[in-house]
N, C-alpha and C positions, 0 to 999 in steps of 0.2 A: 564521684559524679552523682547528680541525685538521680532517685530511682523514679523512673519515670511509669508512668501509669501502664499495663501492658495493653490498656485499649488505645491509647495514643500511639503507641508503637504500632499496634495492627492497625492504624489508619493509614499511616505515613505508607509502610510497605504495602498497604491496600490502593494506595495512591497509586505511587511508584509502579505498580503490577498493573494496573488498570493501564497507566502511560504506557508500555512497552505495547501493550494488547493493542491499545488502536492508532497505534504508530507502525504497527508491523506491517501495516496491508500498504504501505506507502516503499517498502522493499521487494513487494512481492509483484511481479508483472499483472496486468489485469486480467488476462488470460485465465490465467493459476487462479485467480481470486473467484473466479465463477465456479471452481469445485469444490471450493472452501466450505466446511457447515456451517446454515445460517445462523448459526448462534452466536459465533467468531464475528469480529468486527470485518467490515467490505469495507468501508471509506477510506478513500484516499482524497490527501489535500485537494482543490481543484487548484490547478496553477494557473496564474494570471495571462492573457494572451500577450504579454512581453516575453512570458519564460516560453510556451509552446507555440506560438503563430495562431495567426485567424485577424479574425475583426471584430471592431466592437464597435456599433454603429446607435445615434444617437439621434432618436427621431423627436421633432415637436408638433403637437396638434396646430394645423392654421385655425386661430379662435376668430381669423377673420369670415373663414369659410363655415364655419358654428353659427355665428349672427348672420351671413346672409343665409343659407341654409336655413336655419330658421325666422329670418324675414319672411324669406319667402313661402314656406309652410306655413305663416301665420295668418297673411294677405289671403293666401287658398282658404282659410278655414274661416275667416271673418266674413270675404265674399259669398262663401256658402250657406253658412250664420244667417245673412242679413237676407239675402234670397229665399232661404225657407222659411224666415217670415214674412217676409213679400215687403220688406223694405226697400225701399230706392234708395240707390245711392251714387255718389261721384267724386271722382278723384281720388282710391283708393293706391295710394303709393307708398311706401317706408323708404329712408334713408336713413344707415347707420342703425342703430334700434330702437327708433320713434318710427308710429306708423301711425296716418290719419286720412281721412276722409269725410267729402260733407253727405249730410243727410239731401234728398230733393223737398222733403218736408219734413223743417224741423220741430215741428210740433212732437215728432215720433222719435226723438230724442232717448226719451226714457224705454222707449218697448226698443230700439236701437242695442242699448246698455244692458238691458235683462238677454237678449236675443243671442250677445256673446259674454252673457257672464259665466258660462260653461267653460271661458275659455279662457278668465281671470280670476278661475279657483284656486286655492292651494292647492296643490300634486304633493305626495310624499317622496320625497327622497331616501332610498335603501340606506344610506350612511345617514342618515340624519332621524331617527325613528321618532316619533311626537314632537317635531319640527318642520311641518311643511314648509315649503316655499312655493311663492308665488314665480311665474315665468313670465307674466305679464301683467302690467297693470295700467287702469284709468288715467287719463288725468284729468282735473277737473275746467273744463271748460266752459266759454261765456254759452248764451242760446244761438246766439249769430257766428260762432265761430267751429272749427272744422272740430271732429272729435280727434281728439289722441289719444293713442296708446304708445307705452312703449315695454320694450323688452330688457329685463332688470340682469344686472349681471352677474344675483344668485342662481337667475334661470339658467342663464349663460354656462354660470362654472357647473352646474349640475348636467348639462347637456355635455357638456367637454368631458367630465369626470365618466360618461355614459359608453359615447362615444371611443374614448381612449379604452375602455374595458373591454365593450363590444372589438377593438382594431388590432388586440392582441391574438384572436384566434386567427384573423386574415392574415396577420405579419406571418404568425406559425409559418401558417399554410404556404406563403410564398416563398419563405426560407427552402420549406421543403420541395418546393418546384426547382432552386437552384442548385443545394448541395444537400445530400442523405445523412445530413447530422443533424441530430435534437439540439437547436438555439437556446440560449439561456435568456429569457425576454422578462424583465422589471419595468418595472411603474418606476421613475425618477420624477419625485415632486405630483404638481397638478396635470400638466399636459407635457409630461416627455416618456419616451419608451426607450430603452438603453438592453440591446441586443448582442448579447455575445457569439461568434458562433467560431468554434475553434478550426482551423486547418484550413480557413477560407482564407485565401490568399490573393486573389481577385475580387472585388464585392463591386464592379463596376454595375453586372447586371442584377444583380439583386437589387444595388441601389436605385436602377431604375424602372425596376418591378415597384417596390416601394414609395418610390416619388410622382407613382401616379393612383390616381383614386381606384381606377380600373372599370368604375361605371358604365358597362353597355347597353344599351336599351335601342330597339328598334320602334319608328315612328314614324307616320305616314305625313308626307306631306300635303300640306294644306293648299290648294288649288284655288282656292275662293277666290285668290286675289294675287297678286305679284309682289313676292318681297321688298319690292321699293315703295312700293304704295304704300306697305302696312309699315313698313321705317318711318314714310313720310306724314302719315296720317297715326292709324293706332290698328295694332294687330286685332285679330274676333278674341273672344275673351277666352276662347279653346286652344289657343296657337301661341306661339311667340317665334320670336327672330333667333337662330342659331348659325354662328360662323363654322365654315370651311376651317380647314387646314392648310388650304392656299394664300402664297402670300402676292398679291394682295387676299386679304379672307373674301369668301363668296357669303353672301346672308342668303339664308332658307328661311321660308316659313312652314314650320311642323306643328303638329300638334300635341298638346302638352303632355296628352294620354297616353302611355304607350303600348305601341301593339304586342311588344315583347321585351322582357328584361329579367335580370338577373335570375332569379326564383324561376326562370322558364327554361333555364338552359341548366340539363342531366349533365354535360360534357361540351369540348373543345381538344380540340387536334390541330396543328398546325398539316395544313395538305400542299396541291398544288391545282389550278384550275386547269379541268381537264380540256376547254377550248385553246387558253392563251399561255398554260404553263406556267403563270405566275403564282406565287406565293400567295395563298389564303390560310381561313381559320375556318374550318368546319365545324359548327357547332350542334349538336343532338339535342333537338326541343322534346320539352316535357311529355308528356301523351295530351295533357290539357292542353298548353299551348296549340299543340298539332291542329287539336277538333277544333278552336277556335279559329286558327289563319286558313285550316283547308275552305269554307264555304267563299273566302274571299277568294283565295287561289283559282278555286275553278273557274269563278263569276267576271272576275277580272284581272288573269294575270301581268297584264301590261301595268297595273296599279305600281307608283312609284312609292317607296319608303326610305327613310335616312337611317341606315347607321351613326349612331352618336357615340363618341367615346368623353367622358369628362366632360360634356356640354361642345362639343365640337364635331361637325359631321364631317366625317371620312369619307362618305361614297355614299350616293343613291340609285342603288339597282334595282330595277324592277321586282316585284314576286314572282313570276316563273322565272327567271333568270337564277333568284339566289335560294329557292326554297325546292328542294327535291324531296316527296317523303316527311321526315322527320328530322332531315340535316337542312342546316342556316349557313350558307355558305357568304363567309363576310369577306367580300373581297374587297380591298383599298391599294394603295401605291407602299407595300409592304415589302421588306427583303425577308431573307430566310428566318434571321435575326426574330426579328418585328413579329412575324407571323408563332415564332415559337415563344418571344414576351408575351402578343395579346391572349394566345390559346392560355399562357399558364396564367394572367390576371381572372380571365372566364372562369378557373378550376379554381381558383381559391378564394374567387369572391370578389365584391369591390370594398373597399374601406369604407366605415360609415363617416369617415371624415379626411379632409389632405394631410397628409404630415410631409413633415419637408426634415434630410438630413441637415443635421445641423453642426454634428463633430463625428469622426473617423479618424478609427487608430488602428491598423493593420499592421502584421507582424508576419515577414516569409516564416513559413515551415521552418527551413533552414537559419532561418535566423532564432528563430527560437530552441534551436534543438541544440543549435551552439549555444546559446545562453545559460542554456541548465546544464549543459556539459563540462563549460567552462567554470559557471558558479561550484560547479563540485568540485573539481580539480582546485579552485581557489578555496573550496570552504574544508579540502581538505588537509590543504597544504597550511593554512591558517591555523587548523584545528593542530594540527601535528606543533608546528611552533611555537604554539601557545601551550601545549601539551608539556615540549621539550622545559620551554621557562620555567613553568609552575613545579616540575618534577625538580630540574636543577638548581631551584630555589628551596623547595619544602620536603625536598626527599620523599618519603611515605605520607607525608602531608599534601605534598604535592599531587602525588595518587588520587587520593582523598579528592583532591579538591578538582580534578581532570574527571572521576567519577561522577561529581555532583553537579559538570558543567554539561557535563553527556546527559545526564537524570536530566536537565535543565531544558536541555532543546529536545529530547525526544517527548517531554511532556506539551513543550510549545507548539508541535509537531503533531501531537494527539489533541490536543484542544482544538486547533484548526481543521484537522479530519471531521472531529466529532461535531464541530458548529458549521460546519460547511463552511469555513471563511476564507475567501480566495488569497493565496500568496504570490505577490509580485516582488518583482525589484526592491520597492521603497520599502518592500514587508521584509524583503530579506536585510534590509537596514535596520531596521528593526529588530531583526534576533543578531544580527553584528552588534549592535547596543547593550543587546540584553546578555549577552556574553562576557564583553565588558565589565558590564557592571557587576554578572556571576561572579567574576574572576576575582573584580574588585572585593566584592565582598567576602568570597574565603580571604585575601589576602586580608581585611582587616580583620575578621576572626583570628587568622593566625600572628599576627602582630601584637593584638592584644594578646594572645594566648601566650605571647613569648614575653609580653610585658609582665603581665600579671605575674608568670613564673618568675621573673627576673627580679622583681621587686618585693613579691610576697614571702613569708616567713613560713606560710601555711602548705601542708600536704600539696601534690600536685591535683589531686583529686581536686579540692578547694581552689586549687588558683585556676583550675578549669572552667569550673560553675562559675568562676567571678566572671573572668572575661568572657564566656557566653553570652552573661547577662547584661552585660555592659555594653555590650559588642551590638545585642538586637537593636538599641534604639537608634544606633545609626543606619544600620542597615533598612530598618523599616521607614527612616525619613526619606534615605533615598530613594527607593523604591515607591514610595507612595506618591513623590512627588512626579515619577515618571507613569504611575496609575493614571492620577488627575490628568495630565499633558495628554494620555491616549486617549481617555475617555471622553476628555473634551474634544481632540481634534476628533474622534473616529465621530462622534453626532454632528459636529460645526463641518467636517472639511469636506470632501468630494473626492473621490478616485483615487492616486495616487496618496491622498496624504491618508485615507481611509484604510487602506492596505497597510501604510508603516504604523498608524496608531493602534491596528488589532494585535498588532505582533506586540509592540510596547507595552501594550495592557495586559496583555496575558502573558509577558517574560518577567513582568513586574510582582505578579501574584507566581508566577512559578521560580521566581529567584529566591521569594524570604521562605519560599516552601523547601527547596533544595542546597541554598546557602548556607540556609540556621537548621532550622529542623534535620534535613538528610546529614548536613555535614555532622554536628552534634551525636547523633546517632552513630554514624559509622567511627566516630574518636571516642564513643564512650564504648563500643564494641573491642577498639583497640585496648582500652584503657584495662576494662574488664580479663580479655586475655592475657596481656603484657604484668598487668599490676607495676607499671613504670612508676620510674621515682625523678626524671627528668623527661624533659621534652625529648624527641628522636632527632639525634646529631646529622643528621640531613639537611636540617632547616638553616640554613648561610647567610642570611637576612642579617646576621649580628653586627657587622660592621656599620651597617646605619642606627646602632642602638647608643651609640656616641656620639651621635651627628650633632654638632653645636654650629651651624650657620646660621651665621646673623645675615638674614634675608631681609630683616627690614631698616637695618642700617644705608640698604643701596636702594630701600621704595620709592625718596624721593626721583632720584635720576632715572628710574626702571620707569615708576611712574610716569613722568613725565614724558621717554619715550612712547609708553604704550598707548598714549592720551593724544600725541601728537600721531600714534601710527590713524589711531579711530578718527580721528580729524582728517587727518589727509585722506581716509579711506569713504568719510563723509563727503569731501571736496570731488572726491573721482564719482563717487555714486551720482552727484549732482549736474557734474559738468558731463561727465562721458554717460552714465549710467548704463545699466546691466545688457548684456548680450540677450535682452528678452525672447524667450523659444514663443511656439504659435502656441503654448498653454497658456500663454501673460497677452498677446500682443493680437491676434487669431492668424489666420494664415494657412500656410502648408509649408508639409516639411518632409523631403523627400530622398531616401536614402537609396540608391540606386548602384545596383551592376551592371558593366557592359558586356554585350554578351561576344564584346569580338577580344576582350583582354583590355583593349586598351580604350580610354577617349581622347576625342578629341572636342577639346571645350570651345575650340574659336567655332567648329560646326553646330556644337551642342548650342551655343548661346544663340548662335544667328535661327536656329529652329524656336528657339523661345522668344524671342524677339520677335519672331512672325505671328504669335501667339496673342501680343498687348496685354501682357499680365504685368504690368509694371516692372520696376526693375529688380529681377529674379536674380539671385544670388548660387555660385557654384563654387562649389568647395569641393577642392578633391583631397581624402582621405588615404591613411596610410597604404592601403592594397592597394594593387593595380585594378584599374577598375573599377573603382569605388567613387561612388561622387555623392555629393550630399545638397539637395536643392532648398532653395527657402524663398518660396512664393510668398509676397506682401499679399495682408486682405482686402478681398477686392473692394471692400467698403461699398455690398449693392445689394442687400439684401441677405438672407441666411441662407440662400441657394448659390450666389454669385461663387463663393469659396468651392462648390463643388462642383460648378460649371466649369471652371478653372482646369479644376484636379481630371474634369472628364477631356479636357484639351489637351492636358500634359500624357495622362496617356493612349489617347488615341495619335498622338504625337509620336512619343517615345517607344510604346511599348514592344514594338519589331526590334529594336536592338539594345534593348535597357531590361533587367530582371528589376521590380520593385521590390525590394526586401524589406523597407519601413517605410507605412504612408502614416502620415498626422494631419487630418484638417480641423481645424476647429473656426468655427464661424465668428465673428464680433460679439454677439449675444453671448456665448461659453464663454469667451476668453476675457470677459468682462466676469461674466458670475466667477469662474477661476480665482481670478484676483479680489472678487469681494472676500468670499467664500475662504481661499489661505489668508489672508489678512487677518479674517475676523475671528479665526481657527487660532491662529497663530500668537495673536493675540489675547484671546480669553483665555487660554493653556498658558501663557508667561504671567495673566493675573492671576490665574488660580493659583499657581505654583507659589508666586509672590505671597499671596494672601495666604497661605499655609505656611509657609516659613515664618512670617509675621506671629500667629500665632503661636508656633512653637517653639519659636525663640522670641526673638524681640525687634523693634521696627527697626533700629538700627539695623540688624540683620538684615532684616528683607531689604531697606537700602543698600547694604554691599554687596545682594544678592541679584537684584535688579541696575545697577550700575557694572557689574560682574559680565551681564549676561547681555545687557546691550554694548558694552565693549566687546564683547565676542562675535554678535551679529554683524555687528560694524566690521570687524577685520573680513569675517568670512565675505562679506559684499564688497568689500576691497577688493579681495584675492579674484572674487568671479570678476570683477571689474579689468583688474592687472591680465589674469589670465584669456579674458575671455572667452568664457565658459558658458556655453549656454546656461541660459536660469531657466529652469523647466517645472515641472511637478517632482522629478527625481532630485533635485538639485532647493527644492524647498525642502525634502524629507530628510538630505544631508544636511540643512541647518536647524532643522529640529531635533534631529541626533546627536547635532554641537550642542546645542543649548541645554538637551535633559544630559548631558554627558558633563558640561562644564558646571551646571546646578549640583550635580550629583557629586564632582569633586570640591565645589565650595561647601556641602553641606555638610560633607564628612572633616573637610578642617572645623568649619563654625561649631560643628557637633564638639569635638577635641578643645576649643576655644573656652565654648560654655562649661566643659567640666572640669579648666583649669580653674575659670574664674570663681567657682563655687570652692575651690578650692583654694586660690591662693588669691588673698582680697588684696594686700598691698605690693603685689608685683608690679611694677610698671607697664603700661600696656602693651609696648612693643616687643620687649621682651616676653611676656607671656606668648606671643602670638608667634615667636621666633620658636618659643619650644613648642608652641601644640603641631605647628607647621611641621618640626624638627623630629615627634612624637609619629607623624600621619606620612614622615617624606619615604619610608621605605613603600609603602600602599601606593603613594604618586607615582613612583618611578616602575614600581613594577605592572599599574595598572595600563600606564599611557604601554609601555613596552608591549604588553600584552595585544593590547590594542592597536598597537602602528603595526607589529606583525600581521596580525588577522586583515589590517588595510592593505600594508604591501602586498601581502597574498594575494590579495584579490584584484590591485592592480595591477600586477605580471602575470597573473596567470586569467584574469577576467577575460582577456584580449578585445573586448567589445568596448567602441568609442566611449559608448557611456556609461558604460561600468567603470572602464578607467579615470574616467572624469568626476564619476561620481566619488570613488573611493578617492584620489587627488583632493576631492574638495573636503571629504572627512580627514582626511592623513593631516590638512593645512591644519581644520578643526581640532584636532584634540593636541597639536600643540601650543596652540593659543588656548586651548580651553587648559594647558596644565599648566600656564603661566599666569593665567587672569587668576586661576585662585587662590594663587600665592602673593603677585606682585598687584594684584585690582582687588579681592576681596579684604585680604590683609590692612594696606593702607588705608583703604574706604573705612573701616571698622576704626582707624586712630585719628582720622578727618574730623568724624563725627563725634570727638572726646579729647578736642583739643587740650579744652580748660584743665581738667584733671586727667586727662593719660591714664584713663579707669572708664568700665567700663561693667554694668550690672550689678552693682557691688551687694544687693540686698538676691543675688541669684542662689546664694546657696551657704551654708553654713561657714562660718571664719575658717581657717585653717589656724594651724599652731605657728605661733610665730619663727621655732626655726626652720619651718617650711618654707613660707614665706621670704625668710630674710635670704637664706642657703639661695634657694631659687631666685630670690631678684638679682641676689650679686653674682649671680653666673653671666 
């Protein structure tokens, strides 16, 4: 073995020691971890709220309520403008974000222009440093016609961008009125905020803490005139028209100024009115406040004023009626409920803009707790079986390589700790992949290692180093090509696929670290103790070391079935197509318990039915108990989907446990499917366009006809079966794909180093032996990997775990057929003419190489 550097070795084990270090705190309860010394790693994974319960809530700024919002602070600021220079004017009104009005003499046009050019400055923007922007600008108008401005929608997205920064301390804050957990609140894009908050298992009232602005302000009504008059004429220019909450609405005329708001109120309490006992909000005004309403209070307390909440007045009580002191007592037609939302909107502020939920994914306690219960039972029942193979195939090699797959996921394990990156479901696909392909790869280390010895003349020491090195560069193809797929979906994808491509990208750089390096290391430790003169009689692999199947004798009729399957499998996607979940299509989707044991669906439906949510789907699942609902989107808007979801359970919720809610709105479930598409996609070109270059475009053609015959089956199968098509169930066909790439790329790899070797072979024949060289790796890798699947579908016991594993189990054995019976042919398609195929790849071989080898 060659002697390897001893700083290299003190890195690897410096590696390895680091992994265990901040993977520990992930074994250790979190209790224990608070007496640990700070020096010691704390982090622990954070797990996805599929694996532990809560919700994850997905709000978007109204950028409609941005422009009128600032319409109309802009109208206030121009009418003030033109007054303090004592201009006349008329008609000042904005629609959309044009605003204009005429001059009474327009001679005064120009000192008009100068008089709000304070207010067509450039502003600077904090994210934008020596780039101002303008938020409003001129336009150039005749002398006879009105002036314009309008409101540009640099100005727009800079206010939104303001707005969404300033509405994450509010969010905090109402989170914290609801449930005593720190929320995990992200910026998503330009104007979304995406809220995690774990163990909440109801988010009905938070989401309607949230979907109101919360804006309170008190304001005196305006007497001058009768709100019908000032509708049917024009309110004074201090006032305007504000609707009731009655339906029909009542119109007020108030005044624009208000007597009391946000910044004035110290507190709120939800009370009770001590004349009529109904439900109020006591609110504690400032000391300023106080001094300003008390000279009115004495002077005239019969004076009326309007509560407004969100532009809407609730009740107008007199001032001795609702001010005692320095309490504002707000009384409206409020229940217990109402009275303890509006106190907690008062305590946490109003938002400086509307956001409306737009997607919700909630997860029972219980449903999550069974999730990681069950995933361990499955990851360790997996882990043992795959344990048992690798042993019972490599003996002490197998050891070896069960050590290096353990080294493998506890460093995957310690990366995710140390970057904070959440592990879900599709994540946990992702290290199922990356296991895989561990496995896979000691298995071709040890394959070659058995070849090399088998074939070579030289020391075993020597035929160690060969095959090592021989061995990397398939390993690294692999693996690199499953880098690129992570790294592109984790920046291109969204949610679910962002979870399985962190796990892929970091199993990918922790596989060539612990496959080649670690394993390398712990056989040269052997080697060095033992001073062996043969491989260890453990390894049973031998009987495929004769394997002469002529596999491309039968490609025609293989072929032509597997080409009729992807066809027919095209026909059903077209004609029937996919069982789309609300991640593809929007909707809701709702997994429900009865809390009496059993249902009854002819009741359950005739209660949905009263509801007019179009035609609601019930599905009852294997427990007793168990139903699983599927609301169509209401197609009315991004609130409609959750005005739904508020009907089903103020419906439901007395004799149903919600244990999974899913709403996602039209707008998500559009981005969804741009978003995996275009993810999905650029990860199948990249991958292409790297095979290209490392081999040759022939290749990347049989690698790319390879891998859309495997998508095509796998959307058959969800077709035949189906299976809902979810975010979980895209992340199991991107685990086919880097898993069937991953087996084509280690035959092509075996292909390209016959062909350098043996120039006049026939082509099918060569492609028979490198198949015939690589079929002990196939057989024991799919094995390895249908185990770790079965596992996890008998012992996962959750609907979509089973489904999910079901749809990889169908995957890898399509994917170990396409790369023998689709990648193989496709490679002799393209070399008809001459049955050859790279011939200037690598140096001649000797011709009784050649000759010995073609006529086998």
């Amino acid at each position: 073995m060659p002697n390897f550097s001893p700083l290299k070795n003190t890195l690897i084990w410096l590696v390895v020691l680091a992994g265990f270090a901040f993977a520990l705190p992930n074994v250790v309860p979190s209790e224990q971890l608070a007496g640990w010394p700070t020096w010691l790693p704390h982090r622990q994974v954070p797990l996805g709220l599929d694996l532990r319960g809560g919700s994850d809530i997905v709000l978007k700024v109204d950028r409609e309520s941005i422009v009128a919002d600032r319409l109309e602070s802009t109208i206030a600021a121009i009418a003030r403008a033109l007054r303090d220079a004592d201009i006349g004017y008329t008609g000042l009104s904005g629609s959309g974000q044009e605003i204009q009005f005429r001059l009474r003499d327009a001679s005064r046009a120009a000192a008009a222009r100068e008089a709000i050019r304070a207010l067509t400055a450039p502003v600077d923007a904090p994210d934008r440093t020596g780039s101002p922007i303008r938020e409003l600008v001129a336009d150039e108008t005749a002398a006879n016609e009105p002036l314009r401005l309008r409101l540009t929608d640099e100005g727009i997205d800079f206010r939104l961008s303001t707005a969404l920064t300033q509405a994450i301390d509010v969010v905090r804050r109402r989170v914290g009125e609801v449930v005593a957990v720190e929320p995990v609140i992200r910026r998503r894009g330009n104007d979304r905020l995406s809220i995690q908050i774990p163990g909440l298992d109801d988010p009905q009232r938070l989401k309607d803490l949230l979907g109101q602005r919360g804006s309170v302000s008190l304001r005196w009504l305006d007497t001058s005139m009768p709100p019908q008059q000032a509708l049917d004429t024009r309110p004074p220019a201090a006032s305007k028209i504000l609707y009731s909450l009655d339906d029909p609405p009542v119109p007020y005329l108030v005044e624009r100024r208000a007597l009391a708001s946000a910044q004035d109120f110290a507190d709120a309490q939800p009370g009770l009115d001590p004349k009529t006992g109904a439900p109020v909000v006591d609110v504690r005004l400032t000391a300023e406040a106080s001094q300003r309403i008390l000279p009115v209070l004495q002077s005239a307390p019969q004076r009326r004023f309007a509560i407004v909440l969100d532009g809407q007045v609730v009740s107008t009580p007199s001032l001795g009626e609702a001010i005692e002191g320095d309490i504002a007592r707000l009384s409206a037609d409020l229940s217990e409920e109402g009275a303890a939302n509006l106190s907690a909107l008062l305590r946490a502020g109003p938002l400086p803009v509307s956001l409306t939920v737009i997607e919700e994914r909630t997860v029972g306690p219980e449903v999550g707790t069974n999730a990681i219960a069950n995933g361990l039972t499955a990851g360790l029942v997996a882990a043992a079986a795959v344990a048992a193979c690798m042993i019972g195939f490599y003996g002490f090699f197998g050891v070896v390589a069960v050590a290096a797959v353990i080294v493998n996921v506890v460093l995957i394990v310690a990366v995710l700790s140390l970057l904070g990156i959440t592990l879900t479901l599709p994540g946990i696909a992702g290290i199922i992949l990356t296991i895989g392909v561990a496995v896979d790869s000691n298995v071709l280390i040890y394959e070659r290692l058995r070849e090399e010895v088998r074939r070579s003349t030289e020391p075993l020491r020597k035929a160690l180093d060969t095959g090592f090195s021989r061995v990397l560069r398939s390993i690294v193809d692999a693996n690199l090509t499953m880098l690129i797929a992570g790294a592109i979906l984790f920046f291109l994808g969204t949610g679910a696929i962002r979870g399985f491509a962190a796990t892929l990208a970091i199993g990918s750089v922790t596989t060539i670290l612990t496959a080649h390096s670690l394993t390398r290391r712990l056989i040269r430790g052997w080697y060095r103790r033992r001073r062996p003169k043969h491989l260890p009689r453990g390894i049973r692999t031998g009987f495929f070391a004769e394997a002469d199947i002529r596999f491309m004798a039968l490609r025609n009729p293989v072929f032509i079935l597997m080409a009729s399957l992807s066809l027919a499998s095209l026909v059903l996607l077209v004609s029937i197509g996919l069982n789309m979940g609300a991640d593809f299509k929007g909707g809701s989707l709702l997994e429900l318990r009865s809390k009496a044991g059993t249902v009854d669906v002819a009741d359950l439906r005739a209660r949905l039915d009263d509801l007019n949510l179009a035609e609601v789907q019930i599905q009852e699942l294997d427990s007793a108990g168990d139903i699983l609902l599927r609301i169509p989107s209401q197609e009315a808007g991004d609130n409609a989907d959750q005005t739904a979801m508020g009907l089903v359970r103020a419906e439901l919720e007395d004799d149903y446990t919600f244990r999974r809610v899913e709403v996602v709105g039209p707008a998500v479930s559009g981005e969804l499917t741009r978003a995996g598409t275009l993810a999905v996609a650029a990860a199948i070109l990249a991958i292409i366009f790297y095979v290209w270059l490392r081999f040759d475009w022939k290749f990347a053609a049989g690698a790319v006809i390879t891998t859309l015959h495997d998508v095509l089956l796998m959307l058959g199968f969800l077709v035949v079966t189906g299976i809902e098509f979810n975010l979980a169930s895209l992340a199991a066909l991107l685990t086919i794909v880097c898993y069937s790439l991953n087996d084509t790329m280690v035959i092509y790899d075996r292909v390209r180093e016959n062909l350098a070797r043996y120039h006049r072979m026939r082509l099918s024949v060569l492609i028979d032996a490198s198949i015939n060289q690589t079929l002990s790796r196939t057989i024991l890798t799919a094995m390895t990997t249908a185990l770790a699947l079965v596992a996890l579908y008998l012992f996962g016991e959750s609907r979509l775990v089973q489904s999910f594993s079901a749809t990889l189990l169908f995957g890898v054995v399509i994917g170990t057929i396409s790369s023998i019976y689709i990648a193989g042919p496709v490679l002799i398609l393209f070399n008809r003419r001459n049955n050859r195929l790279g011939g200037a790849l690598g140096g001649r071989g000797t011709p009784s190489q050649d000759t010995a080898t073609g006529a086998a």
